[in-house]
SETIPA-374038 format. One record per residue (C-alpha): x, y, z. Coordinates in Angstrom, 2 decimals. Example, Ala and Ser with C-alpha at 12.3 -4.5 7.8 and 13.67 -1.06 7.14 Angstrom:
! residues 2
@xx 12.30, yy -4.50, zz 7.80
@xx 13.67, yy -1.06, zz 7.14
END
This chain:
! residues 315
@xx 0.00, yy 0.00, zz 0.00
@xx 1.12, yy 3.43, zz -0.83
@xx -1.35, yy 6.11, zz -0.83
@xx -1.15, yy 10.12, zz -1.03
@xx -4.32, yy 11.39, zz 1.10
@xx -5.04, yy 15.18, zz 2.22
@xx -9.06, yy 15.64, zz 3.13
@xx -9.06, yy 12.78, zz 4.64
@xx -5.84, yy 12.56, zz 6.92
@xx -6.79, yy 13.02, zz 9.86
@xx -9.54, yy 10.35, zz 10.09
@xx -7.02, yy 8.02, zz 8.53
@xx -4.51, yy 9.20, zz 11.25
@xx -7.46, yy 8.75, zz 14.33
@xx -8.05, yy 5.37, zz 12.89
@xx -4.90, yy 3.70, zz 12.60
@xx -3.94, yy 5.57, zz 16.03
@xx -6.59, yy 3.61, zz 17.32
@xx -5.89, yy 0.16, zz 16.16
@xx -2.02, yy 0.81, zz 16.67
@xx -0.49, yy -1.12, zz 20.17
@xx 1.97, yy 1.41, zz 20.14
@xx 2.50, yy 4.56, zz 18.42
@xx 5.83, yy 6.18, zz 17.60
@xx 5.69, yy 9.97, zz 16.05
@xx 7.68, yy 12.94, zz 15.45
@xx 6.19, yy 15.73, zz 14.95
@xx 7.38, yy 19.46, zz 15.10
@xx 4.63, yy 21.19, zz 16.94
@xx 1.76, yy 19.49, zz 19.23
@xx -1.42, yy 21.78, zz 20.71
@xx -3.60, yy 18.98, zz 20.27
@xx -4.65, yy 15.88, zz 20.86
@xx -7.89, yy 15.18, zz 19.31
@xx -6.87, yy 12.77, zz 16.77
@xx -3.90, yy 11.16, zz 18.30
@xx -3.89, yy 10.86, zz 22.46
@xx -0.40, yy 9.14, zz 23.41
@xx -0.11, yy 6.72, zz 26.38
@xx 1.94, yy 3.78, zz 27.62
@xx 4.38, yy 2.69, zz 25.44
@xx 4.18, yy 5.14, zz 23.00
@xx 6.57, yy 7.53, zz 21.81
@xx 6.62, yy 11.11, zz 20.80
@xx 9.53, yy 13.56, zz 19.55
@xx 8.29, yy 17.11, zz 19.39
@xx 10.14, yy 20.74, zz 19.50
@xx 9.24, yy 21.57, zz 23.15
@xx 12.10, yy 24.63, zz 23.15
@xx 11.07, yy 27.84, zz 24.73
@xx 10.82, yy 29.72, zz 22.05
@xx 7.95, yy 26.98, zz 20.34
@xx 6.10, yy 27.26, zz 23.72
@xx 6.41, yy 30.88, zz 24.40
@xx 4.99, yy 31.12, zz 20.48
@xx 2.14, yy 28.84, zz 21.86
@xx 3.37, yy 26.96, zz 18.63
@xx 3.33, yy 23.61, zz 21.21
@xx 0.88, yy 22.84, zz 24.35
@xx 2.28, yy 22.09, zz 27.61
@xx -1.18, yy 20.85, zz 28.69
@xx -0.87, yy 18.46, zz 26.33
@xx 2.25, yy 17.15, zz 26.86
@xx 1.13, yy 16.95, zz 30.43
@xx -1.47, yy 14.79, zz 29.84
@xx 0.39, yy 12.78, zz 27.19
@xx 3.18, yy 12.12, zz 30.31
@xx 0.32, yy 11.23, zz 32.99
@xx -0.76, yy 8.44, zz 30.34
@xx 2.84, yy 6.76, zz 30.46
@xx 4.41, yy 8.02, zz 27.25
@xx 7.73, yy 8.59, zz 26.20
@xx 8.14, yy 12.27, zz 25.74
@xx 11.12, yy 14.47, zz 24.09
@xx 12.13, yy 17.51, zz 23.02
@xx 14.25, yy 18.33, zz 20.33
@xx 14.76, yy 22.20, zz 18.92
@xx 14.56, yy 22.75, zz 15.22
@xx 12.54, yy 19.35, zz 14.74
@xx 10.46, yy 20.23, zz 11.52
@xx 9.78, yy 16.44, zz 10.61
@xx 5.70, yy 15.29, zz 11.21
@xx 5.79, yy 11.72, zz 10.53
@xx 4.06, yy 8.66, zz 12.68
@xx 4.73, yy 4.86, zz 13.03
@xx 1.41, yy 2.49, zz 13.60
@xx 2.60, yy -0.67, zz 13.57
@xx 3.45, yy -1.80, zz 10.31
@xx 2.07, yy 1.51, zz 8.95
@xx 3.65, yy 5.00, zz 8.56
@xx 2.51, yy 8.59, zz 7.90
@xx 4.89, yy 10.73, zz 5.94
@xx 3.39, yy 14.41, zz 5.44
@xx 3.16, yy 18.23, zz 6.18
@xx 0.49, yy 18.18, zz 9.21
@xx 1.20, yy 18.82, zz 13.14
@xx -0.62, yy 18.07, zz 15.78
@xx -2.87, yy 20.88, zz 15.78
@xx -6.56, yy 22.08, zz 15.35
@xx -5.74, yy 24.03, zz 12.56
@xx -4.05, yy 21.30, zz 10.59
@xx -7.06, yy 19.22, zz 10.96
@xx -9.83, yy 21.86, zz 10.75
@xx -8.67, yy 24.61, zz 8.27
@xx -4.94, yy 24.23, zz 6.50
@xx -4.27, yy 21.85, zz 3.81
@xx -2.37, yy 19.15, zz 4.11
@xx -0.78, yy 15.75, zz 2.27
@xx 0.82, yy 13.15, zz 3.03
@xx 1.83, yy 9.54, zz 1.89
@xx 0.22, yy 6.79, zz 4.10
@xx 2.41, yy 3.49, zz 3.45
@xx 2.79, yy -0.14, zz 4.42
@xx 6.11, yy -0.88, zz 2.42
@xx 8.63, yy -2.20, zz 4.94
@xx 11.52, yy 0.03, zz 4.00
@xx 9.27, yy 2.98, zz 4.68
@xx 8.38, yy 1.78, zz 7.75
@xx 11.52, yy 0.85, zz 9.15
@xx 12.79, yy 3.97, zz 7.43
@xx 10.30, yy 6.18, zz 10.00
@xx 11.13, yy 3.87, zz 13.09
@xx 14.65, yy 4.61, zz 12.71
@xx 14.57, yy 8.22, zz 11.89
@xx 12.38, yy 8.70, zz 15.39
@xx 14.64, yy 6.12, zz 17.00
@xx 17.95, yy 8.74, zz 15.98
@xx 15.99, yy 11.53, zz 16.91
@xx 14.99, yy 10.19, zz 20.70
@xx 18.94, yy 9.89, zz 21.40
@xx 19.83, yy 13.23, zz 20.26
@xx 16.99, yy 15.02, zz 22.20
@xx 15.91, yy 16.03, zz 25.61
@xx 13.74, yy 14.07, zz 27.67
@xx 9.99, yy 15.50, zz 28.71
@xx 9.37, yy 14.68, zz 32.07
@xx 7.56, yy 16.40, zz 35.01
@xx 10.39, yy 18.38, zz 36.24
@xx 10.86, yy 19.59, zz 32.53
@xx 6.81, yy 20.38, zz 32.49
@xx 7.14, yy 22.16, zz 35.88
@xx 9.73, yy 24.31, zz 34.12
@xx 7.89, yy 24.94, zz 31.11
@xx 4.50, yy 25.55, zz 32.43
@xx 6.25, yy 28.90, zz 34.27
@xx 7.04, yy 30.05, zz 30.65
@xx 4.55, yy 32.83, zz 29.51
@xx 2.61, yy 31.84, zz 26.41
@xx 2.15, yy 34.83, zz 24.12
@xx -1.88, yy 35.25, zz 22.61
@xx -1.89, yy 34.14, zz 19.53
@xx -4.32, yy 36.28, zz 16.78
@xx -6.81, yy 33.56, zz 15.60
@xx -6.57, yy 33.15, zz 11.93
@xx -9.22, yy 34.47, zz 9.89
@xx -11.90, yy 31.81, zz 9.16
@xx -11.75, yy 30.71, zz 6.00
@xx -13.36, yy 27.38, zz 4.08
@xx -11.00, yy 24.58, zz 3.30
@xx -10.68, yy 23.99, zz -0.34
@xx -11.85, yy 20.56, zz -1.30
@xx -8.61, yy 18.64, zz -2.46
@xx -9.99, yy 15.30, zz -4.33
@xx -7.21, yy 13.15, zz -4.76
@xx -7.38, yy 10.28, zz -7.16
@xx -5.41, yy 6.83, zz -6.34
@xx -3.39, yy 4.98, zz -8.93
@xx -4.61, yy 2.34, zz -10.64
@xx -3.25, yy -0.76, zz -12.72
@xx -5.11, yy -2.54, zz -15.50
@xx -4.48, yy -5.78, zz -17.12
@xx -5.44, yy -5.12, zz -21.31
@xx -5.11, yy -7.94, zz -23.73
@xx -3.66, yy -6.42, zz -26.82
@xx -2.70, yy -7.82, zz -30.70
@xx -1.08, yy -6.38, zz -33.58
@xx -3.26, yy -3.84, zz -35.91
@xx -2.96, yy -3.90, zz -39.40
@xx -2.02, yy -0.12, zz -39.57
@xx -3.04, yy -0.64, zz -43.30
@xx -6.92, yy 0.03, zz -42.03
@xx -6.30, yy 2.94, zz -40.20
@xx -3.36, yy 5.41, zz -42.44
@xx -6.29, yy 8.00, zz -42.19
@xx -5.19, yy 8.10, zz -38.00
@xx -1.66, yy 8.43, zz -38.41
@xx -1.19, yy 11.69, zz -38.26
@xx -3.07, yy 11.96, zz -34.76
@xx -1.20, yy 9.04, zz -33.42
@xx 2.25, yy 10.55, zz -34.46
@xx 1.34, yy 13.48, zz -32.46
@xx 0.27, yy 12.22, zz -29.61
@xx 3.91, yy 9.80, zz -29.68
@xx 5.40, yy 13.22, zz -29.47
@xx 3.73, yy 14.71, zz -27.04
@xx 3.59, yy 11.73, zz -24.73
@xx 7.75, yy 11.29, zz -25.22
@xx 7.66, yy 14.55, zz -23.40
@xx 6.44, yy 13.08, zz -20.17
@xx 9.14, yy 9.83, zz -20.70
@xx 11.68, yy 9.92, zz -17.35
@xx 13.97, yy 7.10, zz -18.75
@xx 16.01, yy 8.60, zz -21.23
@xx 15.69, yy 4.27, zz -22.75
@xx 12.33, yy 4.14, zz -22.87
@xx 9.73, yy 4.43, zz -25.87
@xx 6.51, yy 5.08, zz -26.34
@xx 3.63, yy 2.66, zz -27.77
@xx -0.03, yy 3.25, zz -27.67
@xx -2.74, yy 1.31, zz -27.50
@xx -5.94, yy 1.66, zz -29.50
@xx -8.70, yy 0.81, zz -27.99
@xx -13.05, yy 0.66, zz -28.85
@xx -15.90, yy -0.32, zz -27.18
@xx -17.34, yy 0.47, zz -23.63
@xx -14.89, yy -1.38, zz -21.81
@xx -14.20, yy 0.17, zz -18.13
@xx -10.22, yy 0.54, zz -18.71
@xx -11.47, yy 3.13, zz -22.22
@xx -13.90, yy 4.66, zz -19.73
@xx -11.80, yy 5.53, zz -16.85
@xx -7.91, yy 4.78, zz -17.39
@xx -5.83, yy 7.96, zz -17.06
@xx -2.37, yy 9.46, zz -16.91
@xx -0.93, yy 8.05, zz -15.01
@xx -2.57, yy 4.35, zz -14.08
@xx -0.23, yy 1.43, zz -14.99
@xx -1.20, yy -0.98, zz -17.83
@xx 0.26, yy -4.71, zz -17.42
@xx 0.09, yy -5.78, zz -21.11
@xx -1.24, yy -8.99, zz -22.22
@xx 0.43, yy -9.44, zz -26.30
@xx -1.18, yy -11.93, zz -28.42
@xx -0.10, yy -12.45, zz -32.44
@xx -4.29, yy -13.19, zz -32.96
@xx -7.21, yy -13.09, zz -31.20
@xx -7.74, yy -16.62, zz -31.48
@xx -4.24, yy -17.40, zz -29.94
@xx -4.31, yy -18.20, zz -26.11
@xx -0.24, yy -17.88, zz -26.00
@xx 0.70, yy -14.71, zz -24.94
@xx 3.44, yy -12.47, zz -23.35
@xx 2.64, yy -10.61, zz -20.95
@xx 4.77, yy -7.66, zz -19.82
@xx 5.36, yy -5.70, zz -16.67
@xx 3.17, yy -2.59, zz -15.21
@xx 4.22, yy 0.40, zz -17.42
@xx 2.72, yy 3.99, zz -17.22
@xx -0.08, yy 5.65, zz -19.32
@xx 1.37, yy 8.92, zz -20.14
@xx -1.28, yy 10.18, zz -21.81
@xx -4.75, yy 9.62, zz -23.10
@xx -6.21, yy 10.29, zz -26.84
@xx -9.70, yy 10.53, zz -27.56
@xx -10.25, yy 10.22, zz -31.09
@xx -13.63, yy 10.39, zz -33.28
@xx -13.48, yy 6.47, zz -33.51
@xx -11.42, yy 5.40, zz -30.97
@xx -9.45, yy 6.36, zz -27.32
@xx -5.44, yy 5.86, zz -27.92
@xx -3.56, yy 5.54, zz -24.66
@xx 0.01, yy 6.37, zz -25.19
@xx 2.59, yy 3.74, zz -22.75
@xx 5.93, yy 4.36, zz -21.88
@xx 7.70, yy 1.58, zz -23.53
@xx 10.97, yy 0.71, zz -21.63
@xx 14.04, yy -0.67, zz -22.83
@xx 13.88, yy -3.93, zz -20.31
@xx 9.69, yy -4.94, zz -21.19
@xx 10.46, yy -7.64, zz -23.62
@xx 13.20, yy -8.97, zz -21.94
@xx 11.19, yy -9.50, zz -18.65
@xx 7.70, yy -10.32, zz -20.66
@xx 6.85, yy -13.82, zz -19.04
@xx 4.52, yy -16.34, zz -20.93
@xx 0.95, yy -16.75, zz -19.89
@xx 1.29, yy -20.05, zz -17.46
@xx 4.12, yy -17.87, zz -15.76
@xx 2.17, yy -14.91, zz -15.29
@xx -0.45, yy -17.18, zz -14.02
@xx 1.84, yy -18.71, zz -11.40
@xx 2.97, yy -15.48, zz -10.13
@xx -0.93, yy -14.49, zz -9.86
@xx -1.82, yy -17.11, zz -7.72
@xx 1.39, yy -16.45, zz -5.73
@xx 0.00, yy -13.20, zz -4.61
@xx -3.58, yy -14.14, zz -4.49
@xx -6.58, yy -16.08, zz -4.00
@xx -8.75, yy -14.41, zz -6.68
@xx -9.09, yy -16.45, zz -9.83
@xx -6.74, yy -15.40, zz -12.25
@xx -7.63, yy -13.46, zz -15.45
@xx -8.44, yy -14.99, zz -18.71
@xx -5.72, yy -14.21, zz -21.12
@xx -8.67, yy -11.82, zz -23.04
@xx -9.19, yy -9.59, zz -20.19
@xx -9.33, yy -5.85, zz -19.79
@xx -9.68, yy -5.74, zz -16.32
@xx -8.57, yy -3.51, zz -13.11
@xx -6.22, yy -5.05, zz -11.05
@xx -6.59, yy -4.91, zz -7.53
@xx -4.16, yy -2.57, zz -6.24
@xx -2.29, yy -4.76, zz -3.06
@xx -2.47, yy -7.59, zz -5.98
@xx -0.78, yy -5.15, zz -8.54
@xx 2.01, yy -4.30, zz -5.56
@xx 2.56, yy -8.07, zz -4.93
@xx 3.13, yy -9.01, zz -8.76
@xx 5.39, yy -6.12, zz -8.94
@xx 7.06, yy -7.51, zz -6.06
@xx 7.19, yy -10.66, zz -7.62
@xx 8.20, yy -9.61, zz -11.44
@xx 11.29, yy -7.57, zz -9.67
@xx 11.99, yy -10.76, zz -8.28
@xx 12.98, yy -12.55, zz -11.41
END
């Protein structure tokens, strides 16, 4: 799983808080706790300096009632880093722990189970813990003396509406045209190869397009953007095929006959094309769902999509 959210962070954040055993964060500035209370076992890094108190910028009420609640409290000037460990889930993004994070600013962040991610975060916060100061009530004593200045409320404003769309990957069963029938398209095609080489980030790869009719869902709704696992077949009739690896759509075509979807073609995709019974081994190695038939245009579940990558990078 690797998703970028913004609207809906902080419910995300709440729930996995919730489920979490232990919770492990760092996060630059902390005035609430309405999404995220910390407690036994858990562990927060935040910038608890005089100067971020003093700005009212972090609450010492509560980090007082984080302490009360068992958990591992420090302080570390100049921390700008808002990041959170659940388990084997992490939060990478822009948001502190504050009302105005959650209620009126916009945020993002990337919300991600892939284990070098996640051990990446419980290191970072790890490093961080040894080079700061420990919170505890003598430190609180101390701070609570420190005069807050008032802050001048924000204006009130509406949150824009940020509607993020995920990634998808689609499995497309393609064969040769004969480019004979269709010389009156050329012309559009070679200019949307042009345009869509401008989007290419390997400096190896192509681009090939795919033409496609019909009402089928991946026409409908595939975008800049998705991935497209490729299913080549010589005929229709043939069942042997070669199927090659996830590659981008880097843009889409609509045409007065057809929708063209222009693929980055890279340099590698032949060489690690497998044949159909090995594609179908590696789909039942990630999962249970019945495999594809080697005709579909289909969406691919999106943790089964991760696992064949997984599992193509493999070879």
């Amino acid at each position: 799983m690797l998703r970028v959210v913004s609207d809906t962070l902080w419910s995300e954040i709440a729930r996995f808080a919730k489920a979490a055993r232990k919770k492990y964060a760092a996060v630059a500035y902390v005035t609430s706790d309405a999404h995220v209370q910390f407690g036994a076992g858990d562990v927060l890094v935040v910038d608890a300096s005089d100067a971020a108190i003093q700005g009212g910028q972090t609450s010492v009420p509560v980090l007082r009632a984080a302490l009360k609640r068992g958990a591992a409290l420090y302080s570390l000037p100049g921390l700008h880093a808002k990041v959170f460990a659940f388990g084997r889930t992490v939060v990478i993004g822009s948001g502190n722990l504050s009302a105005s994070s959650a209620e009126s600013l916009i945020e993002a962040a990337i919300i991600t189970d892939q284990p070098s991610a996640v051990a990446g975060v419980r290191t970072l916060i790890e490093q961080l813990t040894e080079q700061a100061t420990p919170v505890d009530s003598t430190f609180i004593a101390r701070a609570a003396k420190l005069e807050v200045a008032r802050q001048t409320p924000s204006p009130t404003r509406r949150r824009p509406r940020i509607q993020l769309v995920e990634h998808r990957t689609w499995l497309v069963s393609i064969v040769p045209l004969e480019l004979s029938r269709y010389v009156e398209e050329q012309e559009l095609a070679e200019e949307g190869i042009a345009e869509a080489a401008a989007e290419v980030e390997n400096p190896d790869s192509d681009v090939s397009w795919v033409r496609m009719t019909g009402n089928s869902r991946f026409r409908k709704e595939a975008r800049p953007g998705d991935s497209v696992i490729q299913v080549w077949r010589k005929t229709w009739q043939l069942k042997r095929a070669r199927v090659h690896p996830a590659a981008p759509i880097l843009r889409r075509q609509e045409e007065p006959t057809c929708t063209r979807f222009y693929i980055e073609s890279f340099a590698d995709a032949e060489s690690r094309a497998l044949a159909w019974g090995a594609f179908e081994q590696r789909w039942r190695a990630a999962t249970s769902m019945a495999a594809p038939g080697v005709r579909s245009v289909r969406l691919v579940p999106e943790d089964v999509a991760e696992r064949l990558d997984a599992l193509w990078s493999g070879e």
